[in-house]
N, C-alpha and C positions, 0 to 999 in steps of 0.2 A: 756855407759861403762858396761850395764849390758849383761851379756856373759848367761844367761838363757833362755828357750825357745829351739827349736829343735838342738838335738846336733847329730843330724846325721849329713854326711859329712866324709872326710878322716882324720879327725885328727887325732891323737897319741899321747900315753900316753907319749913319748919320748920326742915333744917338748916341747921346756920349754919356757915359758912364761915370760913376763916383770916381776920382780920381784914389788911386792908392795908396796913402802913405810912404812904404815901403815895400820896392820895385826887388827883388831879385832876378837878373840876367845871367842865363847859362851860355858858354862860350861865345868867347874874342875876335869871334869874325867878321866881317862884314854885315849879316843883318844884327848878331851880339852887338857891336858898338855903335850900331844905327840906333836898337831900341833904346841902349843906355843912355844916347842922347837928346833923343825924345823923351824919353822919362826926366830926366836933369832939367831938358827947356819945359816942362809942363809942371815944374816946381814939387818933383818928387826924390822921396830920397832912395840912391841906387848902390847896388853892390854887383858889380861881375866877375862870377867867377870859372874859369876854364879848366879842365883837367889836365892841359897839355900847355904847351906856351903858346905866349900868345906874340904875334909878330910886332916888330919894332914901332911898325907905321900906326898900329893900333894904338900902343902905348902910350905914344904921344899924345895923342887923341884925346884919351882916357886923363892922362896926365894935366894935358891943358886943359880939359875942361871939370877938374876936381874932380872926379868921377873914381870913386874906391872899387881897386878888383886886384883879385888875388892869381896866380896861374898854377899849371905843374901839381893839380890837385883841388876839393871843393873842402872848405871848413863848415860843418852842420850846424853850429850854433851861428854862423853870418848866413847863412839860407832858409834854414827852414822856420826864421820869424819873419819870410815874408811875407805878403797881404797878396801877393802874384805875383810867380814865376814866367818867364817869358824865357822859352827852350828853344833854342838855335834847332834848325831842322836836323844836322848832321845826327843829333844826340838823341837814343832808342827812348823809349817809355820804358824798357826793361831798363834801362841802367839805375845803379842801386839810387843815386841823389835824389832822380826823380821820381823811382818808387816811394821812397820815405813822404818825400813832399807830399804825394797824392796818401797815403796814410795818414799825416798831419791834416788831409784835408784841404792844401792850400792849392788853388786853380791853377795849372801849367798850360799857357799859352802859346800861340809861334808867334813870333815877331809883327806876320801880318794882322793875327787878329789885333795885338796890340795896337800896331801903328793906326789901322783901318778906323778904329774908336775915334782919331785925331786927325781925320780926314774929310776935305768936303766933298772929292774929286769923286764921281762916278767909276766903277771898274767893269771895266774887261778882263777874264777870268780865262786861263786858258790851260789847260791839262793835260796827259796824255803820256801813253811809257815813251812816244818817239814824235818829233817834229814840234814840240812847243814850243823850242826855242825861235825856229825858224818862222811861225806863224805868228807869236810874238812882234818880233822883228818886223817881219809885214803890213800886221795892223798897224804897230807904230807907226810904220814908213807912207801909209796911206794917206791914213788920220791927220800926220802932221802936214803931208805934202796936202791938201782938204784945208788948211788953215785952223784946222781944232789946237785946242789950248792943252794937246797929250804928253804924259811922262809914261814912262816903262822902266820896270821895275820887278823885283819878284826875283826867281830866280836868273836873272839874267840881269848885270848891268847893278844898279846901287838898291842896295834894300826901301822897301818901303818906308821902312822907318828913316829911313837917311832923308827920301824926299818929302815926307811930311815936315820934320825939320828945318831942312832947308827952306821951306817958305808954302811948300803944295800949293802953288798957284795954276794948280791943273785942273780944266772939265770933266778931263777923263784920265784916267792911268792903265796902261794895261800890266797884266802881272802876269808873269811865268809861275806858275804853282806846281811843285812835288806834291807826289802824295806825303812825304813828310811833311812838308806846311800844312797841307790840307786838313794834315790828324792834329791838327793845334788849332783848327779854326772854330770856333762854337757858333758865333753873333754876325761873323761877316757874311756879307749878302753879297753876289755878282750881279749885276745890272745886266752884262752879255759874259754868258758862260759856254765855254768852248770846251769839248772834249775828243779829241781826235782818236784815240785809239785805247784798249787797253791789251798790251799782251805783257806776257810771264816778265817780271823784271822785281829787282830787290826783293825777293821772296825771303830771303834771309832774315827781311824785318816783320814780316809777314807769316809765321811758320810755315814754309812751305804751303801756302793756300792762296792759292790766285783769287778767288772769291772775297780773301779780307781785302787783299790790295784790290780789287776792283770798286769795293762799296767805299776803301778810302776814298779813289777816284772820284767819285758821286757826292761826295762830301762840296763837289763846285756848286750845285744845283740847290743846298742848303738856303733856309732863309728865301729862295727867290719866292715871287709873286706873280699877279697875270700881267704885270708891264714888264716883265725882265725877260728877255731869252733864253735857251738856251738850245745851240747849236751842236750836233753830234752827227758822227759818224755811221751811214746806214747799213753799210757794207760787216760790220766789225762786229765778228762774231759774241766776242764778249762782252762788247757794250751790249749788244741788244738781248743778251742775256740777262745780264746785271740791272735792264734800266725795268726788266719789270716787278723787282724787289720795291719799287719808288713809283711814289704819287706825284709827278712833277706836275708844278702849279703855273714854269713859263710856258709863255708859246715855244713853238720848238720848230726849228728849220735845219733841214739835212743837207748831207753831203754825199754824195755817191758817184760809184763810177760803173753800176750796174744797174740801177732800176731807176726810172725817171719818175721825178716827186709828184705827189696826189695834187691835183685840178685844185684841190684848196690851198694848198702849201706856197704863200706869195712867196715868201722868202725860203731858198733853198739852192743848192747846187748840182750842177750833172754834168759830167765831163766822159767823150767816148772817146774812141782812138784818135780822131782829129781835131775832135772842138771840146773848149769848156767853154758854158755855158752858169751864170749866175742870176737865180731868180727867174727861170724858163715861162713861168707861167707869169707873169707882170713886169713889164718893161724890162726884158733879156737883155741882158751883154754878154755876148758869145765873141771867145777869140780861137783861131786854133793855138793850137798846142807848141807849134813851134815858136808863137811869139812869148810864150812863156820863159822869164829867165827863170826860174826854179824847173828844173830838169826832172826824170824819172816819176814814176808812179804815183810813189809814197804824198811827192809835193804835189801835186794834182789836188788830194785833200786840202792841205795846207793853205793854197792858191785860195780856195773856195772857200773856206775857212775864214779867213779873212776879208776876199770881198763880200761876203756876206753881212759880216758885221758891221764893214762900211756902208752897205748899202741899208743896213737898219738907223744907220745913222745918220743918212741920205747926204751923203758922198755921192756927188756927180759921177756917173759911169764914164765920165773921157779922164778921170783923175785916175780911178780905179785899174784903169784900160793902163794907163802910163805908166804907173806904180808895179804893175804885177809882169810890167814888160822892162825895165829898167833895173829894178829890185835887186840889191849888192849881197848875198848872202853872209852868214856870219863865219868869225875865225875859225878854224878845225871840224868845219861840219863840209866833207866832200868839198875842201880848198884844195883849188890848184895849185900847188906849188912851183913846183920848176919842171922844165923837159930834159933828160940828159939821155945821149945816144941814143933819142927817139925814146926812149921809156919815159912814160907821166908818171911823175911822183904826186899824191895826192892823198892830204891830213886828213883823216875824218876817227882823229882822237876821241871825240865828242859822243862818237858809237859807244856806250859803256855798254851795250845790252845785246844780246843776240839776233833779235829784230831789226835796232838799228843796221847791225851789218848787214842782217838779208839785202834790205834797201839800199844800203851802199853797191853790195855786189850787183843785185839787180837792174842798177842802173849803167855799170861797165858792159861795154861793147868788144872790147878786146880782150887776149886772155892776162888773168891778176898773180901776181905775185901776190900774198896776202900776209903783210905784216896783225899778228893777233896776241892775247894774252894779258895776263893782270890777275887780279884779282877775281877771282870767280863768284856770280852770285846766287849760283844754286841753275847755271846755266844748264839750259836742254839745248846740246848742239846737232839732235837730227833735224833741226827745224828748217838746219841752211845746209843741210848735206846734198839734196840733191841740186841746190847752188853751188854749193863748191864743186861737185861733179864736174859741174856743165865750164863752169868759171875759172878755176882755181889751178896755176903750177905747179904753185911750190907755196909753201907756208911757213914762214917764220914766226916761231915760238920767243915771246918776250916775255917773262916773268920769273916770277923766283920759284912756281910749281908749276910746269906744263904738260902733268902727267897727265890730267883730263882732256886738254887738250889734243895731245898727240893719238889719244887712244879713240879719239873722237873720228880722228880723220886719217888715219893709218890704214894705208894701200888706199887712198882713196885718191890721192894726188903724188904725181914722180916724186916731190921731195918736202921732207919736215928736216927744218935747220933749228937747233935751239940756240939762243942766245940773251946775255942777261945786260947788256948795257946800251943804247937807241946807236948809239954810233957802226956795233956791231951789225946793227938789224941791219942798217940802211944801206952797209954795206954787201951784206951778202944777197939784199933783194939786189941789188944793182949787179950782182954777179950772177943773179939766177936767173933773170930776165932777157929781153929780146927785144929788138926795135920792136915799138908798138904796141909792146906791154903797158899794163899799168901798173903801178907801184902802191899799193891800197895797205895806207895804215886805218885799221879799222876795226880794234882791239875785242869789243863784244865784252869787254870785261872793266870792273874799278881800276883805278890806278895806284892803287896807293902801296905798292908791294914798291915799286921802283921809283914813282914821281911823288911830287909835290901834290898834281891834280891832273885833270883830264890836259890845261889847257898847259901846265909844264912839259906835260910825254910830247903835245902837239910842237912846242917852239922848240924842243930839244930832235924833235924829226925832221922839223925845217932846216934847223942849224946844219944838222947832219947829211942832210941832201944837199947844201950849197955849199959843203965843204967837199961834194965829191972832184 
């Protein structure tokens, strides 16, 4: 009965499958009590259970909708009689509950493949170690500003399974996908599958091998067919590595900011130092670059990334033009926060990875104060050393270990400050800086040594800089 293993093949997201009897849900969070309520509204019986607590708001949830789950631990005899598990992304495939289950034989899921079974919505599919949130975000912003019938979902915003629930009165949904959803996906199919980059990030769940976490990545491209796209990055060393592992069956449209797409390629992006350019070879919309509100390099992809898709969707190009000029970015990813004696304070929590920081820095013009630190994910930080060179004053060390850290970047910039609480940090970047600085929280690292989450270290930075 177990459905894991190659899920290439013509399936579709569309058909729907024998319904389960008996649902088991691993962790209480946001996409955990989205499936469990999907499962309950599809007239299944459900059990979730969490190893840790699970929060108030959940409970209730759980509570008023009769829904049985236990926290602070898993009981084996309520799990492993059921018919599919559906595993919260946070939770590894090495952990012991769901070794045993795949022993017993019973199928472990992520939430999307679950929900996607009970879906009529077409998706957009979007991946990548950096900017899916923010391309996300964009399609969304286009699509719906275009009049489409869109939700967005995935890792950003309400689980899949919350919006099937709720009613999935959508044409299209787009979804933010980790590569941990992606390793829970078998049967679902992307309609438009987006993959922007692949570099070094959670190798810890990955043994140290970039190659597993890349073919995770690829796992978008699963199931498609010759009506689905899929859109990638030309530029990116490791995709074009990784994609000739794979016989992809969609059409496929690029994005680059160095080699202009082949005479056949309708759909596709090119962006130089002044203009982007989307779909060059059949009816172009070319803007420059300053009319771009997504700034710096990295969003140049992003930019393209998305109107591409709108334009597979035929999205009028004066919609597209407005969208990708107006465009509000998301909370803690390079937000402005405040000016104080001329220093910019600016959140970009949301960098867990060392990549992301490159891009954060890369896109500063003046010199950074570099708020960094967290949890470490098996980080290589020569990647941004000769950015910190060029970039970097001073650095402030925030976690509970910043020995790799500091040994990262020692003599490389005037000053390393350690400190373990965001009120500390924010103060001593404010002490170490200069009219004209910038104040760059942009951690490169997990949060969970000292925060709640990426987006607690971020509101607790904010707080801290408007109480200076």
């Amino acid at each position: 009965m177990d459905n894991r293993g190659d899920a290439s093949g013509d399936k579709h997201h569309h058909t729907q499958t024998a319904i389960a009897v008996r649902v088991v849900v691993l962790g209480g969070g946001e996409s955990g009590v989205g499936a469990a309520m999907l499962a309950k509204q599809k007239g299944m019986e459900v059990f979730l259970s969490d190893a840790g607590p699970v929060k108030e708001k959940y409970k209730r949830v759980l509570s008023n909708n009769e829904i049985l789950f236990e926290e602070n631990g898993h009981s084996s005899d309520q799990i492993l009689n059921a018919e599919v598990i559906v595993k919260s992304p946070g939770i590894p495939d090495t952990a012991a509950v769901v070794m045993r289950a795949a022993a017993f034989g019973i199928p472990v899921i992520s939430e999307i493949e679950f929900a996607a079974k009970h879906s009529k919505a077409k998706f957009i599919a979007i991946t990548g170690s950096n900017g899916k949130t923010t391309t996300a975000l964009l399609t969304h912003h286009i699509l719906k500003r275009a009049g489409l019938k869109v939700g967005l979902g995935g890792n950003i915003g309400k689980s899949l399974a919350s919006i099937v629930h709720e009613g999935d009165e959508f044409d299209w949904v787009v979804l933010e996908l980790s590569s941990f959803q992606l390793d829970g996906m078998f049967e679902f199919k992307a309609d438009i599958a987006i993959l922007l980059n692949i570099t070094e990030d959670h190798l810890d769940r990955y043994d140290y091998d970039v190659k597993k976490y890349a073919r995770s990545k690829m796992r978008i491209v699963q199931n498609q067919d010759d009506v689905c796209w899929f859109i990638y990055n030309q530029d990116d060393p490791m995709t074009n590595e990784i994609l000739q592992e794979f016989d992809i069956k969609a059409q496929k449209a690029t994005i680059s900011i160095k080699q202009k797409p082949d005479e056949d390629r309708p759909y596709s992006g090119f962006a130089t130092d002044k203009n982007l350019t989307i779909n060059p070879n059949n009816k172009p919309l070319t803007m420059t670059i300053q009319e771009l509100a997504l700034q710096g390099k990295h969003n140049l992809y992003n930019s393209m990334a998305s109107g591409i898709a709108a334009r597979i969707l035929e999205v009028r190009k004066d919609i597209i033009r407005e969208c990708l000029t107006d465009f509000q970015n998301v909370e803690h990813r390079l937000e402005h926060v405040n000016t104080v004696y001329g220093m910019n304070f600016i959140n970009d929590s949301k960098a867990t990875n060392v990549n992301s920081t490159w891009y954060a820095l890369e896109s500063m013009s003046t010199p950074v104060v570099w708020i960094a630190g967290g949890v470490d994910k098996g980080n290589d930080y020569t990647q941004i050393a000769d950015m910190v060179k060029q970039k970097v004053r001073t650095i402030i060390c925030i976690g509970k270990d910043n020995s790799k850290l500091k040994a990262a970047f020692e003599g490389m910039v005037e000053n390393i400050i350690e400190v373990d609480v965001m009120r500390d940090a924010v103060y001593n970047a404010y002490k170490s800086g200069e009219k004209g600085d910038a104040i760059l929280l942009s951690p490169a690292c997990a949060s969970f040594d000292l925060f709640e989450d990426y987006e607690d270290r971020g509101r607790q930075f904010k707080e801290a800089v408007r109480n200076l």
